[in-house]
DRENZARO-312143 format. One record per residue (C-alpha): residue number from 0; chain; x, y, z. Coordinates in steps of 0.1 Angstrom, whole numbers, plus 5000, padded with zeros to 4 digits. Example, Ala and Ser with C-alpha at 12.3 -4.5 7.8 and 13.67 -1.06 7.14 Angstrom:
! residues 2
vexmi / marlo / east / north / up
0 / A / 5123 / 4955 / 5078
1 / A / 5137 / 4989 / 5071
! end
This chain:
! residues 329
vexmi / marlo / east / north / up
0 / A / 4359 / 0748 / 8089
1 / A / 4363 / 0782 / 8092
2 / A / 4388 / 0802 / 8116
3 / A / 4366 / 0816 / 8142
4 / A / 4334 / 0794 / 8153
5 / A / 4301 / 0816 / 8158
6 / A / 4321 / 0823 / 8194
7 / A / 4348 / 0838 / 8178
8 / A / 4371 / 0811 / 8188
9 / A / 4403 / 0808 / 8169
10 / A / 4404 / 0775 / 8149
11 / A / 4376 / 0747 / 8146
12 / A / 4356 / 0735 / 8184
13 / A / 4354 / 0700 / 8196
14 / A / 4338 / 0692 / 8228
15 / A / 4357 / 0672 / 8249
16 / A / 4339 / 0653 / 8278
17 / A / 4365 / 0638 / 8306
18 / A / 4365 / 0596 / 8305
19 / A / 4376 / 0569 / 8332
20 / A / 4411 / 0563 / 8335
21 / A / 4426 / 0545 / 8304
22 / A / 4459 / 0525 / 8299
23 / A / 4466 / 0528 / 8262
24 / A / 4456 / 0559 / 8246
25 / A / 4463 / 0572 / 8209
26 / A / 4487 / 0606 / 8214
27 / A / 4489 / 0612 / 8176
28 / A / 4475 / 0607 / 8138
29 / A / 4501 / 0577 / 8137
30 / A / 4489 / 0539 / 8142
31 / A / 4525 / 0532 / 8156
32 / A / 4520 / 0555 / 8184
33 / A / 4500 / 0536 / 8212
34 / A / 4520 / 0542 / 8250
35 / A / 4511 / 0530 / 8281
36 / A / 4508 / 0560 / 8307
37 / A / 4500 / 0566 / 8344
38 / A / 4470 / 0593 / 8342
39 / A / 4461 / 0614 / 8363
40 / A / 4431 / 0635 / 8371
41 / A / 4427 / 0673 / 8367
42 / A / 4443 / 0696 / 8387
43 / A / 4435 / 0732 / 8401
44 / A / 4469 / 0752 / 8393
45 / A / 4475 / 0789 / 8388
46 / A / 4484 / 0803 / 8356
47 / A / 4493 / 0841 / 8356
48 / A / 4474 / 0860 / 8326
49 / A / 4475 / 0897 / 8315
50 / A / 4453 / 0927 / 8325
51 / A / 4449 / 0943 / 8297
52 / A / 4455 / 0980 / 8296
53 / A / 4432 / 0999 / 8308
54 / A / 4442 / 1029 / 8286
55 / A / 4452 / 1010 / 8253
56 / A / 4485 / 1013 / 8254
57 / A / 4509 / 0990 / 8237
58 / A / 4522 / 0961 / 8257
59 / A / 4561 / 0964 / 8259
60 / A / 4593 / 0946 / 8276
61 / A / 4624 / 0956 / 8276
62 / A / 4649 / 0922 / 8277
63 / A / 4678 / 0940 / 8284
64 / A / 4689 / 0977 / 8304
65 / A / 4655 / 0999 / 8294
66 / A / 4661 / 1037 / 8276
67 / A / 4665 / 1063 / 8300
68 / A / 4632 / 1080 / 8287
69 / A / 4609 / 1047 / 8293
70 / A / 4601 / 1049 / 8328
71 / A / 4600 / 1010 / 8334
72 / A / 4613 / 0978 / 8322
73 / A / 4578 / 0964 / 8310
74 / A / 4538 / 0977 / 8318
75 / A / 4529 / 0941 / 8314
76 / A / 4504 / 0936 / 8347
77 / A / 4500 / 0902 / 8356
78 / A / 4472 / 0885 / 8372
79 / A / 4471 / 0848 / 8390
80 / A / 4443 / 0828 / 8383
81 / A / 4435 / 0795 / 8392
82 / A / 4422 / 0772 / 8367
83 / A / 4414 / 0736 / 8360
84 / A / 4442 / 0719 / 8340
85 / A / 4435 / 0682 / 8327
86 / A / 4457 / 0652 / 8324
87 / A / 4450 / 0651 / 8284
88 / A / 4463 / 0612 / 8285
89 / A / 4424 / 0609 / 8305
90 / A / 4402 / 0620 / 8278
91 / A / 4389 / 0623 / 8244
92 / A / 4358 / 0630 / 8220
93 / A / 4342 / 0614 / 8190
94 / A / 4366 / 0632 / 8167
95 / A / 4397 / 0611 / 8182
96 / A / 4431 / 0629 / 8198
97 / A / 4443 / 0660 / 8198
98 / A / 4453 / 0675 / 8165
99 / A / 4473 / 0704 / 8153
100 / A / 4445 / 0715 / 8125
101 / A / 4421 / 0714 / 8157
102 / A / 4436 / 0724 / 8187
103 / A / 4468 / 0739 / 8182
104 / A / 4487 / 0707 / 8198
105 / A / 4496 / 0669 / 8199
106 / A / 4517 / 0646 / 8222
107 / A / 4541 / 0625 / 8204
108 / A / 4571 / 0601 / 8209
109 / A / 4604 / 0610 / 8199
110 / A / 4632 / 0588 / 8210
111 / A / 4663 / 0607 / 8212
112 / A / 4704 / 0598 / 8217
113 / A / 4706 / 0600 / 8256
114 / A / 4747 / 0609 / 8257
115 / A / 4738 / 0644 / 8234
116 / A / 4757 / 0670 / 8250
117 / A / 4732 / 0700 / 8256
118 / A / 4754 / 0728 / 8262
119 / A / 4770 / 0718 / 8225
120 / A / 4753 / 0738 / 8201
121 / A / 4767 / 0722 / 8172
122 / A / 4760 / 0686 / 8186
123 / A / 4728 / 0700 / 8191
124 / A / 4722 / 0707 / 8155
125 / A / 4739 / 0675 / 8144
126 / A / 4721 / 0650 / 8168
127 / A / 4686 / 0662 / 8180
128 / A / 4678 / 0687 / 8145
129 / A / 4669 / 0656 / 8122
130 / A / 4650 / 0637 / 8151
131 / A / 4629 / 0668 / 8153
132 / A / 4627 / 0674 / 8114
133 / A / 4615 / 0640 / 8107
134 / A / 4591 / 0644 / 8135
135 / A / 4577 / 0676 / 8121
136 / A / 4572 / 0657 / 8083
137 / A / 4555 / 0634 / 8101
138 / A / 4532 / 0646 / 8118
139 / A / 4521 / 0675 / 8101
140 / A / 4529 / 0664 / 8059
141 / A / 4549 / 0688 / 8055
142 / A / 4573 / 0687 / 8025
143 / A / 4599 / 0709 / 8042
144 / A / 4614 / 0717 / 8081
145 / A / 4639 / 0745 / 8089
146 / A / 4649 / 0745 / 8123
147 / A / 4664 / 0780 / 8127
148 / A / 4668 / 0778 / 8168
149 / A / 4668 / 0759 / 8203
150 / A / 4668 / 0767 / 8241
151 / A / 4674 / 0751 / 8269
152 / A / 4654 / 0759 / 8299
153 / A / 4663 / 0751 / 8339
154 / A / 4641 / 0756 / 8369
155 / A / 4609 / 0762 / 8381
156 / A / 4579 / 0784 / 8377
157 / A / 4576 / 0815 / 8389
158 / A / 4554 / 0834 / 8410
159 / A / 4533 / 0863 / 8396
160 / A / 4554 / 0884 / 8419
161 / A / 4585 / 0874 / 8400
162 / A / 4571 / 0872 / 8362
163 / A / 4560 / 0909 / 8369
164 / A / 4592 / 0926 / 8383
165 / A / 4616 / 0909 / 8357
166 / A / 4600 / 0898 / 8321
167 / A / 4630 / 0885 / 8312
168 / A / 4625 / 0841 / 8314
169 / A / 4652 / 0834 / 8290
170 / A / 4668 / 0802 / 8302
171 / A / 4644 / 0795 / 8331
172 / A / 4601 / 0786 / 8323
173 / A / 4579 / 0811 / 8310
174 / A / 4554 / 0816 / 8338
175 / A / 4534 / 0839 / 8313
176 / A / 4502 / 0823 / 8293
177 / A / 4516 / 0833 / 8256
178 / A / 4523 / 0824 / 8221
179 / A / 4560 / 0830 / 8203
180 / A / 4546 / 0844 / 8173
181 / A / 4521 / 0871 / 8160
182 / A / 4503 / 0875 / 8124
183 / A / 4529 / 0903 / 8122
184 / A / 4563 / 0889 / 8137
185 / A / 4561 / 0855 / 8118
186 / A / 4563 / 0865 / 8084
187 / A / 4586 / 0889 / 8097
188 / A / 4609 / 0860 / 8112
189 / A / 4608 / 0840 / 8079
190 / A / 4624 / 0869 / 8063
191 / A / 4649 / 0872 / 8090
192 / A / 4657 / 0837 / 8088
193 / A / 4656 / 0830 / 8052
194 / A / 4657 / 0859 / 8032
195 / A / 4669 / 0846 / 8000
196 / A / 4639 / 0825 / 8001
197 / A / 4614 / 0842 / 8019
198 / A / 4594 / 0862 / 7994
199 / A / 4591 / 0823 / 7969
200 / A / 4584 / 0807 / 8006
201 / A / 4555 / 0832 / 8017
202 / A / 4537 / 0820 / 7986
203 / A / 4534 / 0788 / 8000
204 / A / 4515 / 0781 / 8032
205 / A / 4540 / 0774 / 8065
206 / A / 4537 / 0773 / 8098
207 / A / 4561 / 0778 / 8129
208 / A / 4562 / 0747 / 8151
209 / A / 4577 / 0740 / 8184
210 / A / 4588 / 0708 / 8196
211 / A / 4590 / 0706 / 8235
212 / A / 4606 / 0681 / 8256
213 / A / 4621 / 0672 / 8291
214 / A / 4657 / 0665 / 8293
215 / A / 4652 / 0650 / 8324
216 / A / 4616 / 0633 / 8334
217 / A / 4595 / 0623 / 8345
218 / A / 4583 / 0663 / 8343
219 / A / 4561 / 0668 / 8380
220 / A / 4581 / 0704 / 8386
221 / A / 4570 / 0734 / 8364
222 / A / 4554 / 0709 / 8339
223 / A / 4546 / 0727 / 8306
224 / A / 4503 / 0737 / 8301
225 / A / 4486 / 0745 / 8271
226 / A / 4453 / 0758 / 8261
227 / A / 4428 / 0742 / 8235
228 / A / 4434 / 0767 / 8211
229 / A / 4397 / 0761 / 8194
230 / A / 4387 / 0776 / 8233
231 / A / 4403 / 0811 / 8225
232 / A / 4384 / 0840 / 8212
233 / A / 4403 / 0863 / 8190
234 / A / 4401 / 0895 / 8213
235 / A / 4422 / 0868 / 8244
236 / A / 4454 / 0876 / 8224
237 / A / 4469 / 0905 / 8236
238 / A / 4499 / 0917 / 8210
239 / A / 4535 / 0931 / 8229
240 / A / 4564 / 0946 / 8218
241 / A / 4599 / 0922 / 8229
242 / A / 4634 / 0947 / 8231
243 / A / 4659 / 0929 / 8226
244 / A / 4698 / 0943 / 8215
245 / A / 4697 / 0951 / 8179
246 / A / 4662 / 0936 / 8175
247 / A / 4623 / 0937 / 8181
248 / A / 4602 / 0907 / 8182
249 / A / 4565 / 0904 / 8190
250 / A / 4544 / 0878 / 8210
251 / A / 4510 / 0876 / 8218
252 / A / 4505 / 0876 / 8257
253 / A / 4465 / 0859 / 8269
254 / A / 4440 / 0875 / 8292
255 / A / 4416 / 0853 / 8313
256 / A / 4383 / 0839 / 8293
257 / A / 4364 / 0812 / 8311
258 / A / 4362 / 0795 / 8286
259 / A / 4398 / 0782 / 8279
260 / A / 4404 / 0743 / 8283
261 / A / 4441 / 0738 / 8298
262 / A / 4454 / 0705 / 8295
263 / A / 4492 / 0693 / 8303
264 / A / 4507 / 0657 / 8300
265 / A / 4509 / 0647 / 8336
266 / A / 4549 / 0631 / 8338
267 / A / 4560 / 0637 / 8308
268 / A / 4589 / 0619 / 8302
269 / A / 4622 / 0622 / 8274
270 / A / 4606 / 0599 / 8249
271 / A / 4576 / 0620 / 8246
272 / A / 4572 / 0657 / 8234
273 / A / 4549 / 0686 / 8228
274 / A / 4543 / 0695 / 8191
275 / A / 4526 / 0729 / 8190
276 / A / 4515 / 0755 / 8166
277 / A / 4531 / 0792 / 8171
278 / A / 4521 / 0805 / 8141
279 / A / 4502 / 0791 / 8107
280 / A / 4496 / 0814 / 8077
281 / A / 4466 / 0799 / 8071
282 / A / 4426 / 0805 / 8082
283 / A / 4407 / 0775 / 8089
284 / A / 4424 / 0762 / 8119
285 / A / 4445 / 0762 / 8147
286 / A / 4468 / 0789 / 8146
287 / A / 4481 / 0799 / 8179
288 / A / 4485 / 0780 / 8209
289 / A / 4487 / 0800 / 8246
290 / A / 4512 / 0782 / 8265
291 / A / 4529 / 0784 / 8298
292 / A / 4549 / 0769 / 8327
293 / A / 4533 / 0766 / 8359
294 / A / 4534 / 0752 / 8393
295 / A / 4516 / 0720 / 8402
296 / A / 4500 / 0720 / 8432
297 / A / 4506 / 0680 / 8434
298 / A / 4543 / 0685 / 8427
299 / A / 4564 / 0675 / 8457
300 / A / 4588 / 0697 / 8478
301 / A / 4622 / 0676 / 8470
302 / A / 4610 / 0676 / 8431
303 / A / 4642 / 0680 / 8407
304 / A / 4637 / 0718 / 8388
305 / A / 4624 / 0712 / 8354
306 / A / 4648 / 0707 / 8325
307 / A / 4636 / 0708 / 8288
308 / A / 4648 / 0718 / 8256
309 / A / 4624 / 0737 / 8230
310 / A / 4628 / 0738 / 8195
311 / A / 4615 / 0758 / 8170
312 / A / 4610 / 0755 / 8130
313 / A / 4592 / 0766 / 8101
314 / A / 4579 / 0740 / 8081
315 / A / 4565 / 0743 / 8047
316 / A / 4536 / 0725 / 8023
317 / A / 4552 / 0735 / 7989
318 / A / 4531 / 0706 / 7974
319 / A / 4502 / 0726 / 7981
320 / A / 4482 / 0753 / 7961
321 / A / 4497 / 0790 / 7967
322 / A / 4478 / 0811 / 7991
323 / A / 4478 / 0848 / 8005
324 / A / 4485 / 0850 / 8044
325 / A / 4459 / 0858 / 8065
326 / A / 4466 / 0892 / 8078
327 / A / 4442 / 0889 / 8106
328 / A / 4439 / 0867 / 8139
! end
């Protein structure tokens, strides 16, 4: 399978063709993993994308008080666009669920201590680090999982109105279609993170993968959305620059192609979770997954605000051949 299809789609394409309404479904590559779930049919939600700029220039935001000689905070321009997002607990193809090799994302269980204290870092990385390690060794094969952070977010959505004048989500959902990592900025983390191992690890072919799930559920406000990633042509991902103090990190931000297939888990609950790819070193698959937060348009008024916990990690096949890291989208 090669990295782009004749489309230039990043990652391998599997047509997926909407079913009746099923009670048992397969979420993951696991035979233990069979739920019962209460589907739910596609929805018509906004998303809000990125115009691209229409003179080249870089994309920027500035998380914290901007230099005087930058004449605003962030010259990301946002556009609202309404799109179809499917239940993916309602469908499925002849190749079987969603995979991470094919489409950047899979729904799995994860059963996790219900009296962890959230705001306890240290508990945190006690308690819920090794529920999400073994997860990741499970589901992808990897031989090794270095979770290097966590954040808690509380709230809802926001409009395109608010995403525009203040770029700064930390804490509350990302109501931007994006992906955590770049070709530049995860190789570039891996050093930050482990530099004593970095330039042995970089040999090897790794990945950075999020785990996402609610702390309270079911999810029906803000729930989380995600985008097929074999539906995404190389030229949707828009690189920009993230200042924070002290530091500089890079995302990729999406603009609008018809072509992208959203899919959410309609009421996701705490036993379940998102396992999605931010960054892989390698061609020949899935390698970044747009994701964002966004408003259901089924969601009721009284609906609690959203509250989920995201985890991040680089996990490692050091059992497999060395490779060079594809420099490229």
């Amino acid at each position: 399978m090669r990295a782009f299809s004749s489309n230039g789609s990043i990652g391998g394409r599997a047509t997926r063709t909407r079913l009746a309404v099923r009670a048992t479904i397969h979420v993951a590559p696991s035979e233990t993993q069979q739920v019962t779930h209460r589907p739910a049919p596609s929805i018509n939600a906004k998303v809000n994308y990125i115009q691209p700029s229409a003179h080249g220039e870089e994309l920027y935001a500035y998380l914290y008080e901007k230099p005087e000689s930058v004449s605003k905070v962030t010259n990301l321009e946002h556009v609202e666009i309404e799109v179809p997002i499917t239940d993916l607990r309602t469908i499925e193809d002849e190749r079987g669920p969603f995979t991470l090799h094919d489409n950047g994302f899979q729904l799995e269980k994860l059963h996790v201590p219900s009296d962890i204290d959230w705001t306890n870092d240290d508990e945190v990385a006690a308690r819920y680090y090794p529920k999400v390690a073994d997860l990741l060794k499970r589901v992808a094969g990897a031989s090794r999982v270095h979770i290097f952070d966590h954040t808690i977010r509380m709230g809802s959505a926001r409009s395109v109105e608010a995403a525009q004048a203040d770029p700064d989500p930390r804490g509350k959902p990302v109501s931007r279609v994006h992906v955590d990592y770049t070709v530049k900025s995860g190789p570039e983390r891996l050093q930050a993170v482990l530099p004593d191992e970095a330039e042995r690890l970089m040999k090897t072919p790794f990945a950075v993968i999020q785990v996402w799930r609610p702390l309270r559920g079911p999810v029906d406000d803000s729930p989380l959305g995600m985008i097929d990633a074999s539906s995404v042509a190389k030229d949707d991902l828009l690189p920009y620059t993230l200042h924070f103090p002290g530091r500089t990190g890079y995302n990729y931000v999406a603009k609008h192609n018809p072509k992208h297939r959203w899919y959410y888990a309609k009421g996701i609950d705490t036993d379940e979770a998102y396992v999605f790819v931010c960054y892989d070193s390698r061609d020949g698959r899935a390698r970044f997954t747009p994701h964002t937060g966004f408003k259901d348009p089924t969601t009721s008024s009284d609906a609690p605000h959203r509250q989920s916990v995201e985890t991040r990690a680089f996990v490692f096949w050091e059992h497999e051949p060395e490779q060079d890291i594809a420099q490229t989208l």
